[in-house]
C-alpha positions in Angstrom: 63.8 25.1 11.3 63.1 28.2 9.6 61.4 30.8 11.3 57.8 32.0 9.5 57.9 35.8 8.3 56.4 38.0 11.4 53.0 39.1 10.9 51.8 42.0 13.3 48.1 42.0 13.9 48.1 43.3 17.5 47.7 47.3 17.0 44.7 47.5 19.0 47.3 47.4 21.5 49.9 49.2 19.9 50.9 50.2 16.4 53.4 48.5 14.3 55.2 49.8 12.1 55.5 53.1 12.6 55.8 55.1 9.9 59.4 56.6 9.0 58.3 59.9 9.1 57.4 59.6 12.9 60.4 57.6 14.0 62.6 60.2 12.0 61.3 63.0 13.3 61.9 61.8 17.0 65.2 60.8 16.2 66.0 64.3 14.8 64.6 65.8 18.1 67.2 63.5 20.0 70.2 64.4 17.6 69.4 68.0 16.8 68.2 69.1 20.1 67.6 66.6 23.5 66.5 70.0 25.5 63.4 69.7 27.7 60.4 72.2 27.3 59.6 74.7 29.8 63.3 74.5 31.9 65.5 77.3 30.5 65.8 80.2 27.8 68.4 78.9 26.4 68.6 78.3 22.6 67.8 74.4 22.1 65.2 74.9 25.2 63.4 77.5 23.2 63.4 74.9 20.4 61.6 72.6 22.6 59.2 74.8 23.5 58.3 75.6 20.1 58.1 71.9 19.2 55.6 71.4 22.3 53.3 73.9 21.3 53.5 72.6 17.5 52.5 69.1 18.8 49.7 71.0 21.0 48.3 73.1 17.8 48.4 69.8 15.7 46.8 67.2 18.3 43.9 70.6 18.9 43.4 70.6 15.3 42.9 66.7 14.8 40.3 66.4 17.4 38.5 69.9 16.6 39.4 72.1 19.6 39.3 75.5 19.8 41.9 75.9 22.2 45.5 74.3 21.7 46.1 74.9 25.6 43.4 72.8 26.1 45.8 69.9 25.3 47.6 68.4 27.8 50.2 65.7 27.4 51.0 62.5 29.2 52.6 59.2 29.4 49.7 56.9 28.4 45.8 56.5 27.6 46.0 55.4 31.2 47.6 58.5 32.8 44.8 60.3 30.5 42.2 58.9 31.8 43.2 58.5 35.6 44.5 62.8 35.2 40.3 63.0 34.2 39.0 61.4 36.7 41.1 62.7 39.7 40.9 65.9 37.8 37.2 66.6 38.1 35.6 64.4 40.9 35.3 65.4 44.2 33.6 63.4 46.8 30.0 62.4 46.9 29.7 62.2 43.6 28.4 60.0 41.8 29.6 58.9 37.9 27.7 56.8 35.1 29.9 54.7 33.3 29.4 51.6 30.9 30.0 47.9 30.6 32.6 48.4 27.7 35.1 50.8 29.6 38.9 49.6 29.7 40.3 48.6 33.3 41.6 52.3 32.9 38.5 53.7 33.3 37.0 51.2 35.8 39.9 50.9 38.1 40.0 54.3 39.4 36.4 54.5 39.9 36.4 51.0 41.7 39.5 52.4 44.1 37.5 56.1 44.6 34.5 54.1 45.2 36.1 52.0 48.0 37.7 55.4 49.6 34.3 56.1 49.9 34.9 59.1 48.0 32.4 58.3 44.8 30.1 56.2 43.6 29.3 54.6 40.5 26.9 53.1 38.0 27.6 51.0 34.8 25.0 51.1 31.5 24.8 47.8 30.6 25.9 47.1 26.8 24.2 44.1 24.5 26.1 40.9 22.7 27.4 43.5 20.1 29.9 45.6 22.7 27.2 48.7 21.9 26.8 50.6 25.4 22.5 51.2 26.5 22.8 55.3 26.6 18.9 54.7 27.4 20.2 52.7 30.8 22.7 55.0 31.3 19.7 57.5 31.3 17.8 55.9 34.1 21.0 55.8 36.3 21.6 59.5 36.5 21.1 61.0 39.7 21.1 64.7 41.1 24.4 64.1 42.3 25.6 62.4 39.1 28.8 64.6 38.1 30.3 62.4 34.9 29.3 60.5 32.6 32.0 57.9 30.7 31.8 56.0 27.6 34.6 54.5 25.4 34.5 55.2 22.4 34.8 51.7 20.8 34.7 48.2 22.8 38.9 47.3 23.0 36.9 43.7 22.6 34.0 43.9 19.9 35.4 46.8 18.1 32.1 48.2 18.1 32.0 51.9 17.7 29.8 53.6 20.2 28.0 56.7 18.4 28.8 59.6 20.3 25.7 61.6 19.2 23.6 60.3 22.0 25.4 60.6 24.8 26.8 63.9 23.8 22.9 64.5 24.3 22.1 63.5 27.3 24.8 64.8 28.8 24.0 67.9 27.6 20.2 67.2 28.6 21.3 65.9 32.2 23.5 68.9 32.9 26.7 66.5 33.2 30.4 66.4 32.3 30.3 63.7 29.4 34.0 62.2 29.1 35.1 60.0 26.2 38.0 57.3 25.4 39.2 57.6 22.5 42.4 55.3 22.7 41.0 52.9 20.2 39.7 55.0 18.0 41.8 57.9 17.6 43.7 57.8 14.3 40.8 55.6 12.8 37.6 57.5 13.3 37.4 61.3 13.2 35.8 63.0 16.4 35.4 66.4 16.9 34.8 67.7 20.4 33.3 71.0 20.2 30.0 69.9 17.8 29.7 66.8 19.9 30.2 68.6 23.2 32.6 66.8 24.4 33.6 67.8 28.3 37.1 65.7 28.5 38.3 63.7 25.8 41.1 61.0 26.5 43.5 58.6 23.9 46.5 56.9 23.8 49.3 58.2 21.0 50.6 54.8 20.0 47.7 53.1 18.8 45.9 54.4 15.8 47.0 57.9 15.6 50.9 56.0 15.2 53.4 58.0 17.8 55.9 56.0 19.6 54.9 54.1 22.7 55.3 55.9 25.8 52.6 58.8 24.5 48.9 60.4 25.7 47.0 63.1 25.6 43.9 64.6 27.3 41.7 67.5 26.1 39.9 69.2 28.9 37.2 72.2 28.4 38.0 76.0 29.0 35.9 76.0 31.4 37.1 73.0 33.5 40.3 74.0 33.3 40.5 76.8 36.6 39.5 74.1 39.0 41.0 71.2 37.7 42.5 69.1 40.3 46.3 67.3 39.9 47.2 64.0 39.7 50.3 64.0 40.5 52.8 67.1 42.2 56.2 67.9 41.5 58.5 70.4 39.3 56.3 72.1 36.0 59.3 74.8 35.6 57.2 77.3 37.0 57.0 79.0 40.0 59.6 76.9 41.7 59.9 79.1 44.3 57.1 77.6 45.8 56.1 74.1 47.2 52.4 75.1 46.8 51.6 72.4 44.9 48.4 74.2 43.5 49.2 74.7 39.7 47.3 75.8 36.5 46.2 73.9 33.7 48.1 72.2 31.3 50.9 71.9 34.4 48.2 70.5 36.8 48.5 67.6 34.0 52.0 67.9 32.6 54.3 66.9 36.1 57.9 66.3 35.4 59.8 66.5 32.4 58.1 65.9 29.0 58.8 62.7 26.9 59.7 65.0 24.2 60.8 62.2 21.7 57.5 60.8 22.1 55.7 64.1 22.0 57.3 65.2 18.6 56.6 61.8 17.3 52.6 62.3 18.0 53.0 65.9 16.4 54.0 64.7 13.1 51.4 61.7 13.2 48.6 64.7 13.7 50.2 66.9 11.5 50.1 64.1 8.7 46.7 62.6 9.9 45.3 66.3 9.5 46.4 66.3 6.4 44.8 63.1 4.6 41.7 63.9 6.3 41.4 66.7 4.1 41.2 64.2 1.0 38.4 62.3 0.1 38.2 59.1 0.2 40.3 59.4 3.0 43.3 57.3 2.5 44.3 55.4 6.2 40.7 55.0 6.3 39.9 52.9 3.6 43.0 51.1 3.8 42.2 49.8 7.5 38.3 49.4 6.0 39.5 47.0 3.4 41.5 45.0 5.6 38.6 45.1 8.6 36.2 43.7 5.8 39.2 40.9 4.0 39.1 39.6 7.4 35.5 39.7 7.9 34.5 37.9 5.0 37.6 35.2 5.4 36.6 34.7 8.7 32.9 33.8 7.9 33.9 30.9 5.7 35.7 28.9 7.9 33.9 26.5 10.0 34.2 26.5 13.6 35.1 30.2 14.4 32.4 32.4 15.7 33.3 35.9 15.6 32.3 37.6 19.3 30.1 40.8 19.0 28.3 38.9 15.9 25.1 37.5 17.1 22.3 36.8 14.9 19.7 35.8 17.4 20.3 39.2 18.9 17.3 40.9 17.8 18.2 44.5 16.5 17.7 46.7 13.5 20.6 49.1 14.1 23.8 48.1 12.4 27.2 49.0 14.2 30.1 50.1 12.8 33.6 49.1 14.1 37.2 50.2 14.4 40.1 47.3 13.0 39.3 44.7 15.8 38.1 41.2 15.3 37.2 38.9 18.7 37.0 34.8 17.8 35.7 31.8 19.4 37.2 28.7 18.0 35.7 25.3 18.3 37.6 23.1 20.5 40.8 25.8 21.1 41.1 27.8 24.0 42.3 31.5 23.2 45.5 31.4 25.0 46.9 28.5 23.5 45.7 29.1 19.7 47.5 32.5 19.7 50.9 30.6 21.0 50.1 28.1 17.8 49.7 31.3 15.4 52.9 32.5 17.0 55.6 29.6 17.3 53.7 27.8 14.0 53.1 30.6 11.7 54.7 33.7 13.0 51.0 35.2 13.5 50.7 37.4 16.6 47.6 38.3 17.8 46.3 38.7 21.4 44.5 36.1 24.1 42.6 37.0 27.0 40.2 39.7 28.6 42.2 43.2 26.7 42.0 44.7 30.4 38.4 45.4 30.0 36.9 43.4 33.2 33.0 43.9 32.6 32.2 43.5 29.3 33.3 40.2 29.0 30.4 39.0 31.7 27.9 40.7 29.8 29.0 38.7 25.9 29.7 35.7 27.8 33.5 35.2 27.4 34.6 35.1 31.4 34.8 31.0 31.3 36.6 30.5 28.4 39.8 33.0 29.4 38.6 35.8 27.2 39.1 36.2 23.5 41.5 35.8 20.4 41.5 39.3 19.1 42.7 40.4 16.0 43.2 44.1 15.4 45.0 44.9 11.2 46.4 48.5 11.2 47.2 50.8 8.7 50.3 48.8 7.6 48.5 45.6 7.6 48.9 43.9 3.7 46.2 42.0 2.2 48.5 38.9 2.1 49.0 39.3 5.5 45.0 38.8 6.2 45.4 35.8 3.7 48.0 34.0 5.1 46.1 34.6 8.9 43.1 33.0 7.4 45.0 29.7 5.9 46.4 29.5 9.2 43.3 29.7 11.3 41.5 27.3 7.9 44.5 24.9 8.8 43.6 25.0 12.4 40.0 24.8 12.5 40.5 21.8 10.3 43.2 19.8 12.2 45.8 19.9 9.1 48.5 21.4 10.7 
């Protein structure tokens, strides 16, 4: 039996293809140089360096920070946002975060708070994925230190506008930080006009670099007290086992993932660059396949798409990042992705996307979660097409 053409429509989880340009850049790196940063003066060390402060300057410049020091690199979205939130909590405090967050975000506050060490509150959202900044409001206290918001639901796709919460943080007298591992690559976010305190993402997802990549901005002025993570060797002051060291190396433990690093340098570099054109070109590409998909979708009986309520009574509309949830009639999620799979070479993702609360507050606990679809940047209209028989030929019971 032949095997169907692979179709890819998973990059909410990770990006695929990557673009040559990336992958040949970090191949180059391994062939032309394979030196760590920060370890010796040597020549190809020195090269390194060079090539970690270029990914610094370029990742700084994408997300509007003044500083390029202010970047610090990791392995993950997750190491990100777990460096944050050991980085600046002490205890008794007490954080406000939302329904929406990834497991990333909730899982170190759910272990801090049962250490006793914090606690924490969660804004509810509504059937759309859109966080409540008003709830989040009444749940600040005097001893609220953080407040934490996703940037868009891994589930809904639903973009959260960072304009109010930038506010009340700011209002509130509170560190405000944001996840932007689904949204960074896709949506432009600058964090000194929204006042942005820490600002966390993922490399491999929208912004294109090669698995294995992270970054997290933190503040000047956050940056003296910041607390580690992790200890070990940073190539500095190794005559000491004082493990307290400065910012970036409070963040930056161990040997860099260089590879990886120069890979999300070039994806910045080039991201920079085509957001200097207008229309912006990755952006309407990934538009125009969000909306394909929308509009397919909507014709074919038996699929409700999650996030889209039309009882929900709301005037605001909601914009949203490459990412589709489904209900279909009579299929549970799990084993209609293994059908789009084995049948039709179609992957796509089943389940709860590691985000544990939100799916209580849409409703999608019983059924196992969701069928989520997330098109990238490389994503061809006949690959939305050929999804869309397949789920037609489903829903129908003509396979």
């Amino acid at each position: 039996m032949t095997q169907p053409t692979r179709i890819y429509l998973d990059n909410a989880a990770t990006s695929w293809p990557k673009r040559e340009s990336v992958v040949n850049a970090a191949i180059e790196f391994i062939k032309s140089c394979g030196a760590t940063a920060g370890r010796g003066a040597y020549g190809s060390a020195q090269q390194a360096d060079r090539w970690l402060s270029d990914a610094r300057r370029q990742v700084a410049k994408l997300i509007g920070a003044a500083d390029a020091r202010s970047i610090a690199f990791t392995s993950s979205g997750t190491h990100s946002l777990n460096a944050a939130l050991h980085g600046v909590l002490e205890p008794g405090d007490h954080v406000v975060a939302t329904e929406i967050e990834h497991n990333s975000v909730l899982r170190p506050l759910h272990q801090l708070q049962l250490n006793h060490q914090i606690s924490v509150d969660f804004a509810r959202c509504d059937l759309r994925g859109v966080a409540d900044w008003s709830h989040a409001a009444e749940l600040i206290r005097p001893n609220t230190k953080l407040i934490a918001i996703g940037h868009a639901s891994n589930v809904t796709g639903a973009i959260q506008p960072l304009e109010p919460w930038s506010q009340l943080a700011k209002k509130a007298g509170k560190l405000l930080l944001v996840d932007a591992s689904q949204t960074i690559g896709y949506v432009p976010v600058h964090v000194v006009e929204l006042g942005i305190d820490l600002l966390a993402a993922a490399g491999h997802k929208g912004l294109g670099a090669l698995a294995g990549t992270g970054f997290l901005y933190v503040s000047q002025d956050l940056q003296t007290d910041f607390k580690s993570l992790m200890t070990g060797g940073t190539g500095i002051q190794s005559e000491s086992i004082d493990a307290s060291i400065t910012w970036p190396q409070s963040v930056e433990v161990g040997n860099y993932n260089l590879p990886g690093i120069v890979s999300m340098a070039v994806a910045a570099r080039e991201l920079c660059d085509a957001l200097s054109l207008q229309p912006i070109p990755w952006q309407t590409h990934w538009r125009e396949m969000y909306q394909r998909l929308l509009v397919g979708l909507a014709s074919i009986p038996g699929i409700q798409i999650v996030g889209s309520n039309p009882t929900e009574q709301t005037t605001s509309t909601v914009d949203h990042v490459a990412l589709i949830s489904l209900r279909v009639q009579n299929w549970n999620a799990h084993d209609l992705a293994a059908v789009l799979d084995s049948t039709f070479g179609i992957e796509v993702r089943a389940g709860y996307h590691c985000a544990a609360l939100v799916h209580r507050a849409i409703g999608t606990v019983a059924e196992g979660g969701t069928l989520r679809i997330s098109p990238g940047n490389s994503t061809t209209a006949q690959e939305i097409d050929t999804l869309l028989d397949a789920l037609r030929s489903i829903a129908s019971a003509e396979m």
